[in-house]
N, C-alpha and C positions, 0 to 999 in steps of 0.2 A: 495128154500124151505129147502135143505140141511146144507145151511151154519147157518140158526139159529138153527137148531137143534144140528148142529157139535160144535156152539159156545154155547148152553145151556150144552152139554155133558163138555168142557171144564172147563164152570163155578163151575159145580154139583162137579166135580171129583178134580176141585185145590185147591177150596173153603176150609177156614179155618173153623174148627167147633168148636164153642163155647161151654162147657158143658151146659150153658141155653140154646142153639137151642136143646140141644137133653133129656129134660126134666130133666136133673141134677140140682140142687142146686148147683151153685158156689160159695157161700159165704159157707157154710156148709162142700163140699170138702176141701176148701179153709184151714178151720179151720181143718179139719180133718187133712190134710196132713202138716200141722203148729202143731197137738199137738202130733202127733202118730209118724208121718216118721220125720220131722226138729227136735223135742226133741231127737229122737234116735241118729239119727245121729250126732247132736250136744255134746250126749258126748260121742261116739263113739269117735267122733275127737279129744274132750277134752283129751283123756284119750292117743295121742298120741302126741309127740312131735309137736310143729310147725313147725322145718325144717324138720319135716317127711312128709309136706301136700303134697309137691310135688311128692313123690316118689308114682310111682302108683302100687307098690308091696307093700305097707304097708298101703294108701287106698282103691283099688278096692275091697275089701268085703265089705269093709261101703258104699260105692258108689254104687257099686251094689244091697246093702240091703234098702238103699235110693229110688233107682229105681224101683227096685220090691214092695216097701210099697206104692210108690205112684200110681202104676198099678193094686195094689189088692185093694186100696182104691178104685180107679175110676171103678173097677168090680164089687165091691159090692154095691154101688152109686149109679149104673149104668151110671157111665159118659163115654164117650169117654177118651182113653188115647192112643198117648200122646194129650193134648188140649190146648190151650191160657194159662191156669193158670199154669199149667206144665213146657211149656215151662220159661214162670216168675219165677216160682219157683224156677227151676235151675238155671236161670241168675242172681238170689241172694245168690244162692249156693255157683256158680263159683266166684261172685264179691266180695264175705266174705274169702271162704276159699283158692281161688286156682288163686286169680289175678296176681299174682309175678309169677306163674311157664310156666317154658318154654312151647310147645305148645306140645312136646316130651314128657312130664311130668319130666324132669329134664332139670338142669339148664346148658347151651351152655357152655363150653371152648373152648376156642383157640388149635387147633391141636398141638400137640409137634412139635421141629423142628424137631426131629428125623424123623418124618412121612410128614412134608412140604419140608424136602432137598432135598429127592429122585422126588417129582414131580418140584419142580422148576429149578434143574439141569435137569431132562430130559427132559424137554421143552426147555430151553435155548438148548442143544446139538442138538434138533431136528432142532431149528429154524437156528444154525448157520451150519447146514449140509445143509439143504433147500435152505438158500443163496450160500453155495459154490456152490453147483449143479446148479443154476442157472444162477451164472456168469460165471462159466464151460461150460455150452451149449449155452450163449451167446456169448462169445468168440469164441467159436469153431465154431459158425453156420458163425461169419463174416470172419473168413477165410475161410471156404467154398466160401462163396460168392467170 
């Protein structure tokens, strides 16, 4: 008797919610957060370089202000936020403005050598101390014997 109620608790609380399971209009939201929050946004961005998308000190106020417009939309809606369309929405966001940048929000280079010599010499040193010590104490232990 436990186990379907433990496994109804499971469903209730992972369960995805749709803005129409919880009396929202989603076509409505939909449009709302396409003509209020993605216009702002869109020339927010416009109005910034493209090799500046990446850098997240030159967009996180639009991105944040993206975020916050789409959470005051779904409050005054009454939808659930974040929701199914939310999530979409941003994965057209991310796929328009931000698919090229690294995961760090800037783009990877290769370490100087200046900063890969000191770690690959002191690995090599370690490793050829390691050996000497080793055939050191192997040596030594067979004339013991």
């Amino acid at each position: 008797m436990a186990l379907p109620l433990l496994l109804l608790l499971l469903l209730t609380t992972t369960a995805h919610v749709s803005p129409s399971q919880c009396g929202c209009d989603d076509r409505l939201y939909q449009k709302m957060i396409n003509d209020f929050c993605f216009n702002h946004f869109k020339e927010e961005m416009g109005r910034l370089d493209s090799g500046m998308w990446c850098s997240w000190p030159e967009t996180m106020e639009i991105y944040e202000g993206l975020t916050n417009c789409t959470c005051q939309v779904a409050s005054r809606m009454d939808c659930f936020w974040p929701n199914q369309l939310v999530d979409n929405f941003f994965m057209k966001i991310h796929n328009t403005y931000f698919h090229h940048c690294a995961l760090t929000g800037r783009l990877l280079d290769e370490p100087s050598i200046s900063i890969l010599t000191p770690f690959i010499g002191v690995s090599m040193l370690i490793t050829l101390l390691m050996t000497t010590v080793v055939v050191w104490r192997s040596k030594r232990t067979e004339g013991m014997l």
